[in-house]
N, C-alpha and C positions, 0 to 999 in steps of 0.2 A: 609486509609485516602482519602478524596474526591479528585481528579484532576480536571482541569479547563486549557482549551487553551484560550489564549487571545490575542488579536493584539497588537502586538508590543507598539502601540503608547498606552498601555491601562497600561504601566508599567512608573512609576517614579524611583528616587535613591529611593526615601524611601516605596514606598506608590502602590497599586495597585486598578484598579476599573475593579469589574467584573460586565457585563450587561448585558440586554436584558434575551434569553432563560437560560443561564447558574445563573443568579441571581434568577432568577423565581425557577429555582429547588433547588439551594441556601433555598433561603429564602420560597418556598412551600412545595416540597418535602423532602427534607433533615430537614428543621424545624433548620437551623441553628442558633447561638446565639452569641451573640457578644463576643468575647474572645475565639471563636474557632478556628483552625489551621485548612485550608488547602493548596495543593499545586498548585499553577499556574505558566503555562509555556506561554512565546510569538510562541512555535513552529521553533524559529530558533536560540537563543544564550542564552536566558534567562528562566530561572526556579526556584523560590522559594515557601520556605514555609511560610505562610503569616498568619497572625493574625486576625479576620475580627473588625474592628475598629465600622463601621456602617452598618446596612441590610436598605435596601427600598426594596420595590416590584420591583423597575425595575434596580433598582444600589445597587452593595455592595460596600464599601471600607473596604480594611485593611491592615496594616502595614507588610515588607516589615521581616521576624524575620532572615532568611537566606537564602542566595543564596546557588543551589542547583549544582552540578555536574550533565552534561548531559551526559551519559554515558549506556544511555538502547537502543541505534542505532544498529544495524545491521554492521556490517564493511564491507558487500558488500550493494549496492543497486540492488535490484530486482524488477525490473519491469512486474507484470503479464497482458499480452493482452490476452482478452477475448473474445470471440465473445460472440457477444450477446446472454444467453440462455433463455429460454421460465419460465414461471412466476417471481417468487421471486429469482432465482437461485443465480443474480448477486449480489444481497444484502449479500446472505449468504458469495459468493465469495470474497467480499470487509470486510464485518465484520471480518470473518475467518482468510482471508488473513492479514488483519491491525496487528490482535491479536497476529499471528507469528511472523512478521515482513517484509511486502511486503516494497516498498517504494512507489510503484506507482501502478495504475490502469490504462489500458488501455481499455475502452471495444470497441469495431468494429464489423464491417458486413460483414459477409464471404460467400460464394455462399450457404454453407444450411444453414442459417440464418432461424431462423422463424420467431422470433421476429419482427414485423413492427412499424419503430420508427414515431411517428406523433411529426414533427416539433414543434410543439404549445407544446407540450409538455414534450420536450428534454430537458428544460432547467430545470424545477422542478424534473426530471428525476433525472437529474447528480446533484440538490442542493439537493435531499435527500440522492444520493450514499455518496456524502462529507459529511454530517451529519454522516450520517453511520458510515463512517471511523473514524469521531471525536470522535465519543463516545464509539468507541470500540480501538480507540489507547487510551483515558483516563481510560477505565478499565483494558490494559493491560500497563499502566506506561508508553507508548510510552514518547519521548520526542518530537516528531514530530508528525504530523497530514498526511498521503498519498495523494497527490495528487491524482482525479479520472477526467481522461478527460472525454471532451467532445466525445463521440462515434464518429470514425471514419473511412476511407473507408479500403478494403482491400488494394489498393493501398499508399492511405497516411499512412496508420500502414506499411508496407515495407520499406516507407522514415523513417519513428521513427526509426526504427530495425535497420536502418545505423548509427544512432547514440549511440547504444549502443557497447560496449566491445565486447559482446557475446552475438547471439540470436539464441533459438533454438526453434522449432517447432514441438509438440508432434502431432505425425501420428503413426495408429496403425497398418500401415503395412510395417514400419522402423523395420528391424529384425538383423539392425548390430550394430550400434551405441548406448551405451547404457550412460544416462544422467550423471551418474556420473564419467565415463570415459574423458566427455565434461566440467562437471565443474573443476574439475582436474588437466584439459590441461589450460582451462582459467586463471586459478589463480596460474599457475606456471609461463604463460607465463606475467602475469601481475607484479610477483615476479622479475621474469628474465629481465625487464624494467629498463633502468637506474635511470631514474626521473622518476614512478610515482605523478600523480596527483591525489587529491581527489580520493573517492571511484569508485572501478570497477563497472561497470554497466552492468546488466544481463537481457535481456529479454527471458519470456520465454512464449512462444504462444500457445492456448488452443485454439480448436477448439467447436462446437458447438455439438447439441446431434449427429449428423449424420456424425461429422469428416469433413475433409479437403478433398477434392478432389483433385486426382494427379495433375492436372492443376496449383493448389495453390501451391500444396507442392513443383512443380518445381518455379513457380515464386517466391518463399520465397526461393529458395536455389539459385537461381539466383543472390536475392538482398546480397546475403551474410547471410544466418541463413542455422544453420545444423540440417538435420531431427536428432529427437531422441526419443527413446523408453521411456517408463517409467516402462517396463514389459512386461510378459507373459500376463495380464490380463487386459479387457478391462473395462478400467473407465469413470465411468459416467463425464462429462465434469466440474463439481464445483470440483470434488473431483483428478480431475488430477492437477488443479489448487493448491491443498494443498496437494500434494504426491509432485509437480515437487519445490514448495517452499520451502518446508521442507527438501527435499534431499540436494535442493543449500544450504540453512542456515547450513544443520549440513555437510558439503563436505568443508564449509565455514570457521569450527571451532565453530560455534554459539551454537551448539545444541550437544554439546561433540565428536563432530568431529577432521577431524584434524587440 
């Protein structure tokens, strides 16, 4: 069944109106008819399955048949910071990542960066990554949409990384610390918390095709993040990105873990 995110203010008690691009594939692509069912979510408390009342080209409405249980979140949030990789790479990393279950995108510029960002066009940059992530959390039943920042410095991603729980930093020449050993220690000592609050929060740092240089990897263990391995074997940088996701989610219980 088709999914749909919508803005909050796009939902009544009864009644929902879905607009703009997502009406247009509504009522273009999909060839939808009035008296069909699908589900729209606002991305933060609400989710139903909806009846479509009326189609136009640029607005749908339709009745409100039931509210849904939001329940296909992740119980950790993972934060993946990317440095920026060379052509499409990041797209695949945001699409991929969304599908598993990232919660957030970080991408940044690290000393072997290659990528050269042109201001004028950073902003359509990061509005197509957030597309991205939308319609690839609607194909995998997300109930939320991942945020994707704005690209930022190596030093401002080390202030972010202080606000997380736990951040660790894949370098391929860390040969003790191995990732699941580190998420482990995180979510027992988050267990062992009197009052936890809302979801732990994990970032986990992926360097660019050429890796981190010692330089970095000290000032990110400076700022408080622990180098960590992902393996004997060296991985191309999108794909450590969805080795070091996938290990937290199932370490996490998510993925038939523990």
């Amino acid at each position: 069944m088709q999914r749909y995110f919508i803005a909050p203010e796009q939902f009544t008690e009864a009644m929902v109106t879905i607009s703009g691009d997502d009406a247009h594939h509504l009522v273009r692509v999909m060839r939808a008819k009035e008296g069909e069912q699908v589900i729209v979510s606002d991305g933060e408390s609400r989710e139903a399955l909806v009846r479509i009342r009326e189609l136009d080209k640029d607005q749908v409405t339709a009745d409100i048949v039931q509210l849904l249980s939001m329940n296909h979140e992740a119980n950790v949030e993972v934060w993946i910071a990317q440095s920026l990789p060379k052509g499409d790479k990041m797209e695949t990393v945001i699409q991929k990542g969304t599908e598993i279950g990232a919660a957030r995108f970080i991408p940044f510029i690290s000393e072997r960066t290659v990528v050269q960002l042109d201001a004028k066009k950073e902003g359509k940059r990061v509005e197509r990554w957030q597309k991205i992530a939308k319609e690839a959390a609607e194909q995998a039943h997300r109930n939320r949409v991942p945020v994707v920042d704005t690209p930022l410095t190596w030093k401002a991603l080390l202030q972010q990384a202080g606000l997380a729980d736990a951040a660790w930093i894949c370098y391929e020449k860390e040969n003790g610390l191995q990732l699941r050993q580190q998420i482990q220690a995180a979510l027992a000592s988050r267990q062992e918390a009197e009052t936890p609050t809302g979801k732990i929060k994990l970032m986990l740092i992926v360097g660019p095709e050429g890796g981190f240089s010692e330089r970095e990897v000290e000032a990110a263990e400076a700022a408080g993040c622990r180098s960590i391995s992902l393996g004997k074997r060296i991985l191309r940088t999108e794909t450590a990105a969805m080795v070091g996701l996938t290990c937290i989610l199932y370490e996490s219980g998510e993925m038939g873990g523990n």
